[in-house]
C-alpha positions in Angstrom: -0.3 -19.1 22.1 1.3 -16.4 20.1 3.1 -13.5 21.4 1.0 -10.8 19.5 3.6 -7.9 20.8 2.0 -4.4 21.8 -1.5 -3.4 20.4 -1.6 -6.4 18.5 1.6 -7.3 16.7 1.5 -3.4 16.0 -1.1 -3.3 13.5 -2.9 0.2 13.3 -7.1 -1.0 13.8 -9.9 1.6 12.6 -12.7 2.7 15.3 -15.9 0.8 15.4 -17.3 3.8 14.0 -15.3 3.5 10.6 -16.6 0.0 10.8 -20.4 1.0 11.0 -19.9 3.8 8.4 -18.2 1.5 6.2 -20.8 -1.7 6.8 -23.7 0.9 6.2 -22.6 2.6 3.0 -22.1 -0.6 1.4 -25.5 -2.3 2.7 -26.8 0.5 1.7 -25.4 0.4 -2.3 -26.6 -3.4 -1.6 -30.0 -2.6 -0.9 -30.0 -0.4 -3.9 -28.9 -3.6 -6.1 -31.3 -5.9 -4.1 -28.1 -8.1 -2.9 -28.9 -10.5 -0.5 -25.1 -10.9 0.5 -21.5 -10.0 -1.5 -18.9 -12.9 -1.6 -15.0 -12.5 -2.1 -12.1 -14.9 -2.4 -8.5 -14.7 -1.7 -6.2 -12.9 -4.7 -3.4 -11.4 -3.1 -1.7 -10.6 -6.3 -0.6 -6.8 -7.4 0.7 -6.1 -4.0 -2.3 -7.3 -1.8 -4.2 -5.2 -3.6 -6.9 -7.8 -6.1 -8.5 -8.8 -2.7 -8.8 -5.0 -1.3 -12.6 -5.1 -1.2 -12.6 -8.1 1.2 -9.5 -6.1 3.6 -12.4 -3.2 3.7 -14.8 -5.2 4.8 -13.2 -7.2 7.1 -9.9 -5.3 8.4 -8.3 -8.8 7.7 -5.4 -8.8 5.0 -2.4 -7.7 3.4 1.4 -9.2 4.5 0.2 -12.0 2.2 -2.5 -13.1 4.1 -5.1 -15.0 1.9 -8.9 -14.2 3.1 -12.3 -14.9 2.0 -15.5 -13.4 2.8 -19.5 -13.7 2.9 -21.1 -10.3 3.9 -24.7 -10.3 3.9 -27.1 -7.7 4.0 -27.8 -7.9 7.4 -26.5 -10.8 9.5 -22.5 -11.2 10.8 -20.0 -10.9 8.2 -17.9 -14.4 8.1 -13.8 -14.3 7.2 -12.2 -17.4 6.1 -8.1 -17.4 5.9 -5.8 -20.6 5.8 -5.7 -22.6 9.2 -6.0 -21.5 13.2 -2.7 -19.8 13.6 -4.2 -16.8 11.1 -7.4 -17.1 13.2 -5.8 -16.3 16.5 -3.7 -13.7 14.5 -6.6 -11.7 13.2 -8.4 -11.9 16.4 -5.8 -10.2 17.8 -4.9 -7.8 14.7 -8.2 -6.7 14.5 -11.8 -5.9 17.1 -14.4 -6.2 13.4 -15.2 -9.4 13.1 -15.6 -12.7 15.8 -16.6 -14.9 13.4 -13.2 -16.0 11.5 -12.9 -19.4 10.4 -10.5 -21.6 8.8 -10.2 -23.0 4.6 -7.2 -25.2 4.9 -6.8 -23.7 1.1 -9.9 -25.3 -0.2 -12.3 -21.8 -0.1 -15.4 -22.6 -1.6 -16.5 -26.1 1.0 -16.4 -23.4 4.3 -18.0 -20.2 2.2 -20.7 -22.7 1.0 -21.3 -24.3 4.3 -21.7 -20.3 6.0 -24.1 -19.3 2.7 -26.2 -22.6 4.1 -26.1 -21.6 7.6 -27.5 -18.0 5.8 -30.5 -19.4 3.6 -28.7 -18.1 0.1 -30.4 -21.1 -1.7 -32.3 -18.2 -3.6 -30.3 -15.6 -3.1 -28.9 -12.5 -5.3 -25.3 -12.9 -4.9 -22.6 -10.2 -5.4 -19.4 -11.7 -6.4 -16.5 -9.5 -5.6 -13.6 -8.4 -8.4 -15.8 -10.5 -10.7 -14.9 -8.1 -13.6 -14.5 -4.4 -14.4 -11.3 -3.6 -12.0 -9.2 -1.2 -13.0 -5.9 -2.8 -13.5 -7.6 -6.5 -14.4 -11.1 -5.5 -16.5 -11.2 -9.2 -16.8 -11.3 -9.9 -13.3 -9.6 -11.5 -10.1 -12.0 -14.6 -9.2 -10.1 -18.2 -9.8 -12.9 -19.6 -11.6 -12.6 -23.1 -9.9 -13.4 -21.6 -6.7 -16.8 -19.7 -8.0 -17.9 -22.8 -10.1 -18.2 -25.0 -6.8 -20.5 -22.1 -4.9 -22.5 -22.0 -8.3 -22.9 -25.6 -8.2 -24.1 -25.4 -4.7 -26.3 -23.1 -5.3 -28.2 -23.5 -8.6 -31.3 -21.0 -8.2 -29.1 -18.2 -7.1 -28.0 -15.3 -9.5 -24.8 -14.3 -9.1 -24.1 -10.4 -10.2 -20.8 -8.4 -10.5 -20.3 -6.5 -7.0 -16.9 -4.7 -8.4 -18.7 -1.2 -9.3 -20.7 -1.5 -5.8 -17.2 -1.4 -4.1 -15.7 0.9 -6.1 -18.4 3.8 -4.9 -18.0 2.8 -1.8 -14.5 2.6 -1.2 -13.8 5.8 -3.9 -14.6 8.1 -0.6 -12.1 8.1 2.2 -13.0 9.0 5.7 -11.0 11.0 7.7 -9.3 8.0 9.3 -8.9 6.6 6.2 -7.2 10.3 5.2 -5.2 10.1 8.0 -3.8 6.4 7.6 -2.9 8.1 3.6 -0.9 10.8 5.3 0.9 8.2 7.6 1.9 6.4 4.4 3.3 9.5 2.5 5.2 10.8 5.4 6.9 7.0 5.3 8.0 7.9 1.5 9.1 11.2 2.3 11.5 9.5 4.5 12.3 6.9 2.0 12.9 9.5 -0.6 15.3 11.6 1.3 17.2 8.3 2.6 17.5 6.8 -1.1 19.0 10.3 -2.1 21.4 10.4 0.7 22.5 6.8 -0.7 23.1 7.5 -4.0 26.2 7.7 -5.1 28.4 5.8 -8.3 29.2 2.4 -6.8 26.0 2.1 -4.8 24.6 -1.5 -6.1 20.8 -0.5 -7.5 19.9 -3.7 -5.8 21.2 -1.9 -2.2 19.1 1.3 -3.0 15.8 -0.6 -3.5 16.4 -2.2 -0.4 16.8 0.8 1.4 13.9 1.5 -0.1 12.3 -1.3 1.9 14.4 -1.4 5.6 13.3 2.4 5.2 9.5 1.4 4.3 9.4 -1.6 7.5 11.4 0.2 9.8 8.7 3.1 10.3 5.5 0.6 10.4 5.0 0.3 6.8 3.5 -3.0 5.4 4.9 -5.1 2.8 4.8 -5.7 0.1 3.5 -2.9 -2.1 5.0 -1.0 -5.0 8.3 -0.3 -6.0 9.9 0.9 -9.2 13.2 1.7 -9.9 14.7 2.7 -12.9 18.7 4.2 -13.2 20.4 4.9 -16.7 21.2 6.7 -19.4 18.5 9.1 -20.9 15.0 8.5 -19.1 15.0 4.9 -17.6 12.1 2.6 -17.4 10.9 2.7 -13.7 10.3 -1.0 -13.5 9.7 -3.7 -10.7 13.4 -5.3 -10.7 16.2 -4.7 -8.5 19.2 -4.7 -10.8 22.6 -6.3 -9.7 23.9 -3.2 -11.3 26.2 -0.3 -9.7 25.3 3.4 -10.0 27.4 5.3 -12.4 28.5 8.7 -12.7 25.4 10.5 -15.4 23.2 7.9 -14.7 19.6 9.2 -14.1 17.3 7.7 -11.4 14.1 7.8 -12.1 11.6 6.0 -9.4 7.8 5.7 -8.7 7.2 4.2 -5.1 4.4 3.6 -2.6 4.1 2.8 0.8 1.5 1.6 2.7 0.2 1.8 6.4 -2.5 -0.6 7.4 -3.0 -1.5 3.8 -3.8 2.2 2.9 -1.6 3.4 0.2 0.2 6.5 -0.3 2.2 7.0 -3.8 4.8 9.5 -4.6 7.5 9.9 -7.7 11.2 10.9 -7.3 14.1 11.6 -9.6 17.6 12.3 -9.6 21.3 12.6 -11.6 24.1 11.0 -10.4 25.9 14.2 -12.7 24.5 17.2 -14.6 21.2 17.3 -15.7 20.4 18.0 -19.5 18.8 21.7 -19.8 15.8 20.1 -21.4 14.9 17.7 -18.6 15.7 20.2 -16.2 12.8 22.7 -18.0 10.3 20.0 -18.3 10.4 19.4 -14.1 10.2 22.6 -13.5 7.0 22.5 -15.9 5.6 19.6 -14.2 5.9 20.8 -10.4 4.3 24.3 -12.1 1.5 22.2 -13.5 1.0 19.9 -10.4 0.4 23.2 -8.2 -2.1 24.7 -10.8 -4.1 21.8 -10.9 -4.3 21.4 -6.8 -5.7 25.1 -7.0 -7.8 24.2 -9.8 -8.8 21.0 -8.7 -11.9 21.1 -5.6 -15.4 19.0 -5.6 -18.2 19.6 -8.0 -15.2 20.0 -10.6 -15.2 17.4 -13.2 -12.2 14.8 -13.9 -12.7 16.1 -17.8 -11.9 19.7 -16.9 -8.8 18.8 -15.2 -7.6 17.0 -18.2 -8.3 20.0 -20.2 -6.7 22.0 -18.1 -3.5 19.6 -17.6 -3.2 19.6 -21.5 -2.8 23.2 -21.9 -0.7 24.0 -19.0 2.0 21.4 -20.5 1.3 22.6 -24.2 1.6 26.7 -23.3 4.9 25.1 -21.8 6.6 23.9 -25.2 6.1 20.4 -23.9 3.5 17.2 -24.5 0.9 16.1 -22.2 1.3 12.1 -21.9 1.0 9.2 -19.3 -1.1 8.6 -16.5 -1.9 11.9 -14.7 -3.4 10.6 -12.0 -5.4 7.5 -10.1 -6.8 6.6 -6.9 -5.3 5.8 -4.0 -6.6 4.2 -1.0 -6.5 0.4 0.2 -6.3 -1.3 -3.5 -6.8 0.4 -7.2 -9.7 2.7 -6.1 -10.8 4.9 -8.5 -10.5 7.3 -10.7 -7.9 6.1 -13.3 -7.2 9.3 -15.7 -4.9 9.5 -18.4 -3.3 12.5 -19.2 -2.5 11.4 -22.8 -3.3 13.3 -25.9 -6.0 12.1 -28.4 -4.7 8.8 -30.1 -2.9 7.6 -28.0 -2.4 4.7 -25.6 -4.5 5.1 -23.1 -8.1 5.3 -24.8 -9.9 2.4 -24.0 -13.1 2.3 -21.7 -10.9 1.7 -18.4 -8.9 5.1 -18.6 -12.2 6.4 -20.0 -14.8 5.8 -17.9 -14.3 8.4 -15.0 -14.0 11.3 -17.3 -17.9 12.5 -16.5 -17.4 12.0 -12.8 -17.1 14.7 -10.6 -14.6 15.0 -8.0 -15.9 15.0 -3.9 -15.0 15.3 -1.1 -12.6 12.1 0.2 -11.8 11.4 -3.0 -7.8 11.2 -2.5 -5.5 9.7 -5.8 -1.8 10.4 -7.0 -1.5 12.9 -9.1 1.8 13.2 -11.5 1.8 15.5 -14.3 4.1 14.8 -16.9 5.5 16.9 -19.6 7.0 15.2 -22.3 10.0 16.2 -24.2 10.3 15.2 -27.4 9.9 11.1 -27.7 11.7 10.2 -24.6 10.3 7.2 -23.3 9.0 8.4 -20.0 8.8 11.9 -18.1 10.5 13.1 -15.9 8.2 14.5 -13.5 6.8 15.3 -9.6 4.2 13.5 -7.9 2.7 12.8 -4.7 -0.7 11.9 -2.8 -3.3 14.6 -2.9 -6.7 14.3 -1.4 -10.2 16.0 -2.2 -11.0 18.0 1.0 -14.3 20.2 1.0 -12.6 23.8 0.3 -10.1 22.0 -2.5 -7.0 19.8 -2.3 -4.1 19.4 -0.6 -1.0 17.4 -1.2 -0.2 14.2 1.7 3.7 14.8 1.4 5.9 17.6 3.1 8.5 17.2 0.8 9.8 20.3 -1.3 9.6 19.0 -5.2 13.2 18.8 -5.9 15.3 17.2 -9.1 18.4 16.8 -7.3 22.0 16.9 -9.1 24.2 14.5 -7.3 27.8 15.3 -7.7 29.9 13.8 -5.4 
């Protein structure tokens, strides 16, 4: 027997409620598409977040945790993870789902067997992350694993459930919100214990695991995103922990998230270990003005398009150049919208920082929003950022934190 520990190793667990809303929205978008039932296999890559869809269906995942699902349009929803250790774990992590069964690593034999038991033979077939994410356009489905159900079931079509998922998970509830808000006041406390480390000495290696004792020691879950950049000029924010110590000028520029019960909060943080330049000083002032325009500006029925526009010639009336990602969803994996802030020509053109442009923003919708302002051709901004949600008189920013640039002198 395992020792689960209070309320179930001390997982948070939505209501029943969130799990009828959630169950109905989507059977509803299914019904829409005539799906007969949506599959999903395991991809925990990107930080748990290229199996999200199946963790919203079936409150089973993250920490690693490898699931599979068959959701049809009306029966029980099935889960498949490794072996009977996770099976007793999720029935005690979680009060969704009774019907959990084990894979022993081979996937597609057990999501066949329960398709059987579910008459698919002639099914339509929504196949989860197919194509068309956000951060993988190409998909997250190992292709070995959907050859064997195709095999099995030769007079089924099998369609692209991505989009289907997408609408449905784009709007947050308000325990959804709330789980958001849990997450960026975790990074609020990160942020002000990485700035009371900082210091010339300090290995960068220490700091980004302060980063993470501070992230697990106030119920966040692992692993999620964490990038770290200290130097000369503007670093690189990247996914390393350099065996590196601190040094006196060197600027720390960081983009972090934290996540509580999978749902992910995402905020952006810089420092100087010394004086900072006049210039980079300006253009954070410039991007903490721009940020608080655009929450005013920013409320549902408004379209993603206009708040580009307006971005653009806040930063430009400002002396400085609108570039980078201005903002994305948040929310249990890459939800969208994904919107580029970037000026015409430039790298971010292509159909998947495109595509939301003509969308307009609702209520629930809740994203990171980061609004850079470029100086010059430095490499990277730069900037403020923090969680901001979609509420029905306008928006309002997840984190407490006061926006600060911080000089850190002694």
């Amino acid at each position: 027997m395992i020792n689960s520990g209070e309320r179930g190793f001390g997982l948070p667990k939505f209501s029943l409620a969130e799990r009828e809303r959630r169950w109905g929205r989507v059977r509803e978008l299914m019904g829409q598409e005539k799906l007969d039932a949506i599959i999903g296999f395991p991809n925990q890559s990107h930080w748990d977040q290229f199996q999200a869809d199946i963790r919203y269906l079936t409150h089973i995942g993250g920490h690693q945790t490898e699931v599979a699902v068959v959701f049809p349009q009306s029966e029980e929803p099935t889960a498949f993870v490794r072996g009977g250790n996770e099976i007793e774990w999720w029935n005690i992590a979680q009060d969704w789902l009774k019907d959990i069964r084990p894979s022993r690593r081979s996937w597609s034999p057990p999501l066949i067997a329960r398709m059987k038991e579910l008459k698919l033979d002639n099914a339509r077939i929504g196949v989860s992350g197919l194509s068309g994410l956000l951060r993988a356009p190409e998909g997250t489905v190992v292709v070995g694993m959907l050859d064997q159900v195709r095999q099995a079931f030769p007079n089924a079509q099998f369609e692209n459930a991505t989009e289907i998922l997408q609408e449905a998970r784009s709007i947050k509830s308000h325990e959804e919100v709330a789980w958001m808000e849990r997450a960026a006041e975790i990074l609020d406390q990160v942020v002000a214990a990485i700035l009371a480390k900082a210091k010339p000495g300090v290995m960068e290696n220490d700091m980004v695991a302060t980063i993470w004792q501070t992230i697990i020691s106030n119920g966040g879950d692992y692993p999620s995103m964490t990038h770290w950049g200290a130097g000369v000029d503007v670093p690189w924010a990247c996914r390393i922990a350099p065996h590196r110590p601190l040094q006196a000028g060197d600027m720390i520029n960081t983009e972090l998230e934290a996540k509580y019960g999978g749902y992910i909060a995402q905020t952006v943080q810089a420092a100087c270990l010394g004086k900072i330049p006049t210039e980079l000083k300006h253009a954070f002032e410039v991007s903490v003005k721009v940020f608080d325009e655009l929450v005013k500006f920013m409320k549902p029925g408004v379209f993603y398009r206009d708040v580009i526009a307006c971005y653009q010639e806040l930063v430009r009336e400002a002396g400085f150049i609108p570039k980078g990602m201005l903002l994305h969803g948040r929310g249990i994996g890459e939800d969208r919208p994904q919107i580029t802030g970037e000026v015409e020509g430039d790298m971010y053109t292509s159909a998947t920082y495109t595509q939301h442009l003509d969308l307009p923003l609702v209520e629930g919708n809740v994203f990171v929003l980061k609004p850079g302002a470029m100086p010059g051709d430095a490499p990277d901004s730069i900037r403020c950022g923090d969680t901001v949600v979609i509420e029905k008189n306008g928006a309002r920013r997840l984190g407490k934190r006061k926006f600060t640039f911080p000089e850190i002198l002694g």
